[in-house]
C-alpha positions, 0 to 999 in steps of 0.5 A, spaced: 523 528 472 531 528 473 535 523 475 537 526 483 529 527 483 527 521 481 533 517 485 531 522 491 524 519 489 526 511 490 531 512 497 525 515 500 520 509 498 525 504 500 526 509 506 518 508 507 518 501 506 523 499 510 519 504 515 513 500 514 517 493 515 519 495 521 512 497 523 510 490 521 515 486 525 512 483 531 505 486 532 500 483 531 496 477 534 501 470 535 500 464 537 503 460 543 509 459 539 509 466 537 508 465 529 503 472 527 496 468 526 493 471 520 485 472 520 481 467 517 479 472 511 487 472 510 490 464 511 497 465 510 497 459 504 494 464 499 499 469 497 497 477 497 495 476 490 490 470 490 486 473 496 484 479 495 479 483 490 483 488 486 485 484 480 489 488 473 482 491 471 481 494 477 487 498 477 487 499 469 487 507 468 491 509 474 498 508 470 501 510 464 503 504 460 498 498 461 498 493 467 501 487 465 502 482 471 500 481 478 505 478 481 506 477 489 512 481 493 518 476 493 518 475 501 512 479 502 506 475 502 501 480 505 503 485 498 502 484 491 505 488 485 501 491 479 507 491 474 508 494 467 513 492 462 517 497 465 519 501 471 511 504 473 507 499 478 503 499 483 504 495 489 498 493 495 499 491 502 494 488 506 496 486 513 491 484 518 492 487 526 496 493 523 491 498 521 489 502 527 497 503 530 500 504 523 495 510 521 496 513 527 503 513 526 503 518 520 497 522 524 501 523 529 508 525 525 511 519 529 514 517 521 520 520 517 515 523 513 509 527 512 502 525 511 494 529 510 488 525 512 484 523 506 477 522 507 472 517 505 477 512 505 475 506 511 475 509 518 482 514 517 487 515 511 493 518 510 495 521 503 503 521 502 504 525 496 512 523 496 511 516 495 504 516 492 502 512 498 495 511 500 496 509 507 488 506 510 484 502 515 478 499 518 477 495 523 484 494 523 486 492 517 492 496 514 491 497 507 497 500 503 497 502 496 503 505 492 504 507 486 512 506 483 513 511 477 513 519 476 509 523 473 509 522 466 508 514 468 501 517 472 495 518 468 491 520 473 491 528 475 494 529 481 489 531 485 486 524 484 490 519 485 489 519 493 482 519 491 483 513 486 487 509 490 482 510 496 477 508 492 482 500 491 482 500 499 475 501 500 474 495 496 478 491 499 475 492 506 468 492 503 471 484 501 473 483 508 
C-alpha cells in the first residue's frame, strides 16, 4: 500500500468515526436528568471489553499478525479494540438505542460514504469496503465492527471479510 492511499485510508476511518460519534450524541433513551441510560445487558460500569461475547480468540484469523490485547477505547466505553503488537487491529462497537437509525443512514446514502447491504447479519447490515467496516442491527442494538490495517495485514480473502466480521455481530446479538 502506498503512503497517500494508506493516509487516504486513515482520514477516511477518522472521517467515519467522528461520523459515527456524531450519530451517537444525543440519541438514545435519557433519563430525567438527561444522562443515556444503558440497557440492563449493558450497565455502564462495565466497559465494552468486559461485557460482550467476542473475546481474542474469536477474532483469531481475521488479521495477519496475531491479536495480542483487548483493551477498551480511551473515552469510548461502548468500543473495545482488538489490537496487534503493530498498527493492524480491529475495533467493536456496541451501542444499544442506535441501531435502526445509524443502519438506515448508510441504507439511505445520508452518510459521507457508500455502503452494500450485507445480508444474513442481525435485522439489516451494511458493508463499507473503504473503511472495512461492517455496520449492523437487531432489535436496536448497533453493532459495528472495523478493521484498522491494509491488505497485506488481512488474512482473510476480500470477499470474506464482510462475512467474518457479520458472523462477530451475529454472535454478539445472539448474547444480548
Amino acid at each position: 500500500m502506498t503512503m497517500p492511499a494508506l493516509t487516504g485510508g486513515l482520514i477516511l476511518s477518522a472521517c467515519a468515526l467522528n461520523v459515527l460519534a456524531a450519530c451517537s450524541n444525543g440519541a438514545g433513551p435519557s433519563s430525567a436528568s438527561g444522562a443515556p441510560q444503558l440497557s440492563a445487558a449493558h450497565p455502564p460500569s462495565a466497559d465494552a471489553c468486559e461485557r460482550q461475547p467476542i473475546k481474542i480468540d474469536d477474532v483469531a484469523g481475521i488479521l495477519s499478525a496475531p491479536v495480542t490485547e483487548m483493551r477498551p477505547v480511551p473515552g469510548d466505553t461502548q468500543s473495545c479494540e482488538f489490537s496487534t503488537a503493530g498498527f493492524p487491529a480491529i475495533t467493536i462497537s456496541i451501542r444499544p438505542g442506535l441501531g435502526s437509525s445509524t443502519v438506515e443512514a448508510w441504507i439511505a446514502g445520508r452518510m459521507p460514504l457508500t455502503a452494500s447491504r450485507l445480508a444474513g447479519v442481525g435485522e439489516a447490515a451494511v458493508w463499507q469496503a473503504p473503511l472495512q467496516e461492517v455496520i449492523a442491527q437487531q432489535h436496536d442494538l448497533l453493532c459495528d465492527i472495523q478493521v484498522r490495517g491494509g491488505a497485506g495485514d488481512i488474512a482473510l480473502a476480500n470477499d470474506a471479510l464482510p462475512q467474518a466480521l457479520g458472523a462477530l455481530c451475529n454472535r454478539i446479538f445472539a448474547a444480548g
